[in-house]
C-alpha positions as CSV (number, residue, x, y, z in Angstrom):
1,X,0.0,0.0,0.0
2,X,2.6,2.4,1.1
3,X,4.4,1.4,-2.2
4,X,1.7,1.8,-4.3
5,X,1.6,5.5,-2.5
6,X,4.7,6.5,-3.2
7,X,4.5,5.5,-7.0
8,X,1.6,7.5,-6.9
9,X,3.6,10.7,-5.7
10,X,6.1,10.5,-7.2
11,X,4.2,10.3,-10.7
12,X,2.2,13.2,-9.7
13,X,5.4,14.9,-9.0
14,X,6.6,14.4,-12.4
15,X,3.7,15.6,-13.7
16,X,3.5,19.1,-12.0
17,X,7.5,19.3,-12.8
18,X,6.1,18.4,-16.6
19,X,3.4,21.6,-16.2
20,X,5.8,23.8,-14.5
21,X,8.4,23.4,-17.4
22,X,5.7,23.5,-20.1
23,X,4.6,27.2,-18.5
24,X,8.1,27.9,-17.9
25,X,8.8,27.7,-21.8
26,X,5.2,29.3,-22.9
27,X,6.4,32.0,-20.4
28,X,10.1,33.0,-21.7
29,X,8.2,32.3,-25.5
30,X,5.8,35.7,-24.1
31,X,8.6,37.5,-22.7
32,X,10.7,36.9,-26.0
33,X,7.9,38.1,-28.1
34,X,7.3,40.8,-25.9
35,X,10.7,42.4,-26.2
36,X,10.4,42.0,-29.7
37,X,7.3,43.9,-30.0
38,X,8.6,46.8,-27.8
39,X,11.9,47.1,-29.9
40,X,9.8,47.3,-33.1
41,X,7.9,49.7,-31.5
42,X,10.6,52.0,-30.5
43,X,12.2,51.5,-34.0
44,X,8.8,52.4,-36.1
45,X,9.7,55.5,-38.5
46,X,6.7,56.9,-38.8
47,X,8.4,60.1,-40.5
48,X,9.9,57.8,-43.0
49,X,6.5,56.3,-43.9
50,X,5.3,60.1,-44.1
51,X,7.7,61.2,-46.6
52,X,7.4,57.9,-48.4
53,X,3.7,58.2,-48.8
54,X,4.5,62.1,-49.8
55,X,6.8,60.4,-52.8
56,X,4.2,58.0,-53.8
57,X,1.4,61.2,-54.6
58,X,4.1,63.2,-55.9
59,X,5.1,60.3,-58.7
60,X,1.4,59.8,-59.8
61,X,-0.2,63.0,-59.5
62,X,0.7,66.6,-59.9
63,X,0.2,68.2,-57.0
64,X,-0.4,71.5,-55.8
65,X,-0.2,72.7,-52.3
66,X,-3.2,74.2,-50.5
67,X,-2.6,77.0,-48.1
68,X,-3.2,75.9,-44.5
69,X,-3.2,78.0,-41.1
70,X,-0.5,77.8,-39.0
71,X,-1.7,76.3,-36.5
72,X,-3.2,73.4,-38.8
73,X,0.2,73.0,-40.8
74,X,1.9,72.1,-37.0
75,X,0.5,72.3,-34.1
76,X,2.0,71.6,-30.3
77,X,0.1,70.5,-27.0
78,X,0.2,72.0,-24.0
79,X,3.9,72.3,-22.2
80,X,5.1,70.9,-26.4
81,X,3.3,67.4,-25.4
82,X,1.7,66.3,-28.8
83,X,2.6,67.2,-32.3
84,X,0.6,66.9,-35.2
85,X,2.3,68.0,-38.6
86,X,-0.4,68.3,-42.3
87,X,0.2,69.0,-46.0
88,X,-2.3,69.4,-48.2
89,X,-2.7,69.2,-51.8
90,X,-5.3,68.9,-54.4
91,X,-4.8,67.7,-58.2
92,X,-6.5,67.1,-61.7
93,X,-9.1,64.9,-60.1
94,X,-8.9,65.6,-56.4
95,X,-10.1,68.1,-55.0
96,X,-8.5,68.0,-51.5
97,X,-5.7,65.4,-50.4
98,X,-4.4,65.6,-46.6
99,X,-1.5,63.9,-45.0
100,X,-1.0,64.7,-41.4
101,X,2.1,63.0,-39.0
102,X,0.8,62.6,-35.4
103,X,3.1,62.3,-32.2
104,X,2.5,61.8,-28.6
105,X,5.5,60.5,-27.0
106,X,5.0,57.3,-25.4
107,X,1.0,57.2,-26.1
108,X,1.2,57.7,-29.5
109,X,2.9,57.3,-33.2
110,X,1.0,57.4,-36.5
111,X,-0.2,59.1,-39.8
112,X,-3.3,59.7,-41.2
113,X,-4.4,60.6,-45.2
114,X,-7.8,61.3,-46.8
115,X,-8.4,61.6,-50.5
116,X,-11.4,63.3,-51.9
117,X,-12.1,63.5,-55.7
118,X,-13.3,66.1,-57.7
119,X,-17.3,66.0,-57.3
120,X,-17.7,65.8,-61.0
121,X,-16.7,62.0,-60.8
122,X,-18.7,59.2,-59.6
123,X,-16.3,57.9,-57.3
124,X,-15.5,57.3,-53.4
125,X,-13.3,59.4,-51.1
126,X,-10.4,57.4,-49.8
127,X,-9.1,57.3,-46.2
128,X,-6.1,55.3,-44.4
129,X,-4.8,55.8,-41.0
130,X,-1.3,53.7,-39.4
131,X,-1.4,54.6,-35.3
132,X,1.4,52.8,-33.4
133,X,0.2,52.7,-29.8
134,X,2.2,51.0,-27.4
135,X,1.8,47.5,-27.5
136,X,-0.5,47.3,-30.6
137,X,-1.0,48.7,-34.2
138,X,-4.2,49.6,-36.0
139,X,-4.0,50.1,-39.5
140,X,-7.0,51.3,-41.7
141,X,-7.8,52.0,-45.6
142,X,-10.9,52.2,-47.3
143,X,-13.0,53.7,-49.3
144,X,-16.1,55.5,-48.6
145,X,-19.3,56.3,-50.5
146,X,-22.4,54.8,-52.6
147,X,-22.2,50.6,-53.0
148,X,-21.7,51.0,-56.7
149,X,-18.5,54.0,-56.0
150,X,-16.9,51.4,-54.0
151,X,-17.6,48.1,-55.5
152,X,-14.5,47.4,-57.4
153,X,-11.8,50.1,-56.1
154,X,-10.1,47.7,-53.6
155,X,-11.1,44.4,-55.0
156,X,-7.0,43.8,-56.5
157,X,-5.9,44.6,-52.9
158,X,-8.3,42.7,-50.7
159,X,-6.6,39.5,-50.6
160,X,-3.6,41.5,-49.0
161,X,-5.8,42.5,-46.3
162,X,-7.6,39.5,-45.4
163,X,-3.8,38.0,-44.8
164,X,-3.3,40.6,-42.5
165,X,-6.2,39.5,-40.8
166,X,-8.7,42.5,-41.8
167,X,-11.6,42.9,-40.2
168,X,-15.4,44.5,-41.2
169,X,-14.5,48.6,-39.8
170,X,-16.2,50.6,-37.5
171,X,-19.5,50.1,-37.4
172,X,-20.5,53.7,-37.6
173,X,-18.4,53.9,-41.2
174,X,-20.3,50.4,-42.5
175,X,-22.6,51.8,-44.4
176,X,-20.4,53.8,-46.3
177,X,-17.4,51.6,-46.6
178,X,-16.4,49.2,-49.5
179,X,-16.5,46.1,-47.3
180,X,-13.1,45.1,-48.9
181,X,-11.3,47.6,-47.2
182,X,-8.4,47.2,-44.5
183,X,-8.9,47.1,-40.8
184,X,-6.4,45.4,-38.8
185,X,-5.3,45.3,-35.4
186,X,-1.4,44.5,-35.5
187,X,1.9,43.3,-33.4
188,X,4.9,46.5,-33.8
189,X,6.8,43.9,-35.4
190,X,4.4,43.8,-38.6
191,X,4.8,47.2,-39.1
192,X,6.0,46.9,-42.7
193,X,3.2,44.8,-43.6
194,X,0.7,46.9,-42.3
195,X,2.4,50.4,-43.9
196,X,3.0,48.0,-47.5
197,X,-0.7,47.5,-47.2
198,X,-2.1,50.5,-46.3
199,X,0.6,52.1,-49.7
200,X,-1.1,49.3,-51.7
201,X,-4.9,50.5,-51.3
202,X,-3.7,54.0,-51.8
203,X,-2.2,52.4,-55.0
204,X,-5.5,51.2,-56.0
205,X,-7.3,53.8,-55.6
206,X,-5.4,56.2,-57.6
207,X,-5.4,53.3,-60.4
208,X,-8.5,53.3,-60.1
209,X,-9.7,57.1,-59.9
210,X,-7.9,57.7,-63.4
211,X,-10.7,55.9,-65.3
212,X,-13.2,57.4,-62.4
213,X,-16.6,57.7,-64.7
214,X,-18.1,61.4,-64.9
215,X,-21.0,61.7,-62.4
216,X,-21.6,63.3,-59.0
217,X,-19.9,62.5,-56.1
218,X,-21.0,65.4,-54.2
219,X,-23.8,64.2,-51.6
220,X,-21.7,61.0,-51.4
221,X,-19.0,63.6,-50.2
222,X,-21.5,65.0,-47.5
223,X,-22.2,61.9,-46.2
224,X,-18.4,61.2,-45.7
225,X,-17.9,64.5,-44.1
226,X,-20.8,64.1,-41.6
227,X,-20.1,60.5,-40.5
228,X,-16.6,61.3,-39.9
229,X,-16.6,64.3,-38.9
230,X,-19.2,63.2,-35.7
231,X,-16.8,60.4,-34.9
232,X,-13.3,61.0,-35.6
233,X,-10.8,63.9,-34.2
234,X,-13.6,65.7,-32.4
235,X,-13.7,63.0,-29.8
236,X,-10.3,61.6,-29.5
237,X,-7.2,62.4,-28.2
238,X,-6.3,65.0,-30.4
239,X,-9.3,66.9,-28.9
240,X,-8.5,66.5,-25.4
241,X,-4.5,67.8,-26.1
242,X,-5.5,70.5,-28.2
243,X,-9.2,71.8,-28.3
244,X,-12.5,71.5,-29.2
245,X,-12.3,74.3,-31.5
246,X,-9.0,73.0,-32.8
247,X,-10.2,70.1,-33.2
248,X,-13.0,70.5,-35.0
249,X,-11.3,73.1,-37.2
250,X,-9.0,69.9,-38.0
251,X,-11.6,67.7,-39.0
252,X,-12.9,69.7,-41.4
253,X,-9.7,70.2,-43.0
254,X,-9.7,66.4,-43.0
255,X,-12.6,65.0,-44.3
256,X,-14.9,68.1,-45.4
């Protein structure tokens, strides 16, 4: 009997050593990962994604710069916590293009770009956002407007996305979005996916927009504007580090 006991406890022993080691290893395999995530986090260049997405516009359309205010070209936060840089342009067949660079230090790393055509074209506005917080990334590009505007725009891309994981959106965008668009909530270290992504529906959509049909896209336009406008900068973060009426002044530089 006491034998039998013994055997019994000791087996159980080797057991519990057999789970200890296994959550030892699944342990050090989250602490690995986890470093690896902060050091692609400290090492994301969002600047460089800026200027590369700057490059991109500049190569397939001809720009022209639209005047900004100051305080909408750069603006700081309160004791210089917060930065958010903007360009705009506008071209042959869009009417407004935006690019801002957003930073707050340890909170915060990311870009954001709208696209809105010309209204005399019956096609959808574009918009992509990459936001770096810190243990996550959410990436974002779609495109916005009728169901027969945004059919086919992203269709060559959405393959790319659905790797990535993509999701359906925000749920307040739905009704406007292409349901092929890109929504994905990342690790830092897939960083380059996400941007290549993002730069690849951009792609499309310019590829697209140069056969755009003639049309209206004006009330579609609205509709973007409004949706947007009630849920995006005007309730984030970027409202409480720099104002309401900043804020919404930004907004409708953004997406009116």
């Amino acid at each position: 009997m006491q034998k039998e006991y013994l055997q019994s406890a000791r087996q159980g022993l080797e057991r519990g050593l057999d789970v200890g080691k296994q959550l030892m290893g699944e342990a050090a395999h989250r602490l690995r990962a986890l470093e690896e995530d902060l050091k692609a986090r400290r090492e994301i260049d969002v600047a460089g994604m800026v200027a590369g997405l700057r490059a991109r516009l500049g190569e397939q359309l001809k720009l022209e710069a639209l005047p900004l205010d100051a305080d909408l070209a750069e603006r700081r936060g309160p004791a210089g916590i917060g930065l958010v840089r903007t360009e705009a342009w506008r071209s042959d067949r869009l009417r407004k293009i935006v690019l801002s660079h957003v930073s707050v230090p340890g909170m915060l790393e990311g870009l954001a770009l709208t696209a809105l055509p010309i209204i005399e074209v019956d096609f959808p506005s574009f918009a992509a956002d990459l936001m770096a917080l810190p243990w996550r990334l959410s990436v974002n590009a779609d495109v916005y407007g009728r169901e027969w505007q945004t059919r086919d725009v992203l269709r060559s891309v959405s393959t790319t996305f659905f790797r990535l994981g993509s999701g359906s959106g925000p749920l307040w965008a739905a009704k406007l979005a292409s349901g092929q668009g890109l929504h994905a909530k990342l690790r830092p270290r897939q960083v380059e996916e996400g941007f290549a992504a993002l730069s690849q529906g951009l792609g499309a959509f310019l590829t697209a927009l140069a056969d755009a049909p003639p049309g209206r896209s004006g009330e579609s336009q609205e509709q973007f504007f409004y949706t947007f406008h009630q849920n995006g900068p005007r309730k984030g973060m970027l409202r409480r580090l720099f104002g309401e009426a900043w804020a919404e002044r930004y907004s409708r530089l953004v997406f009116e």
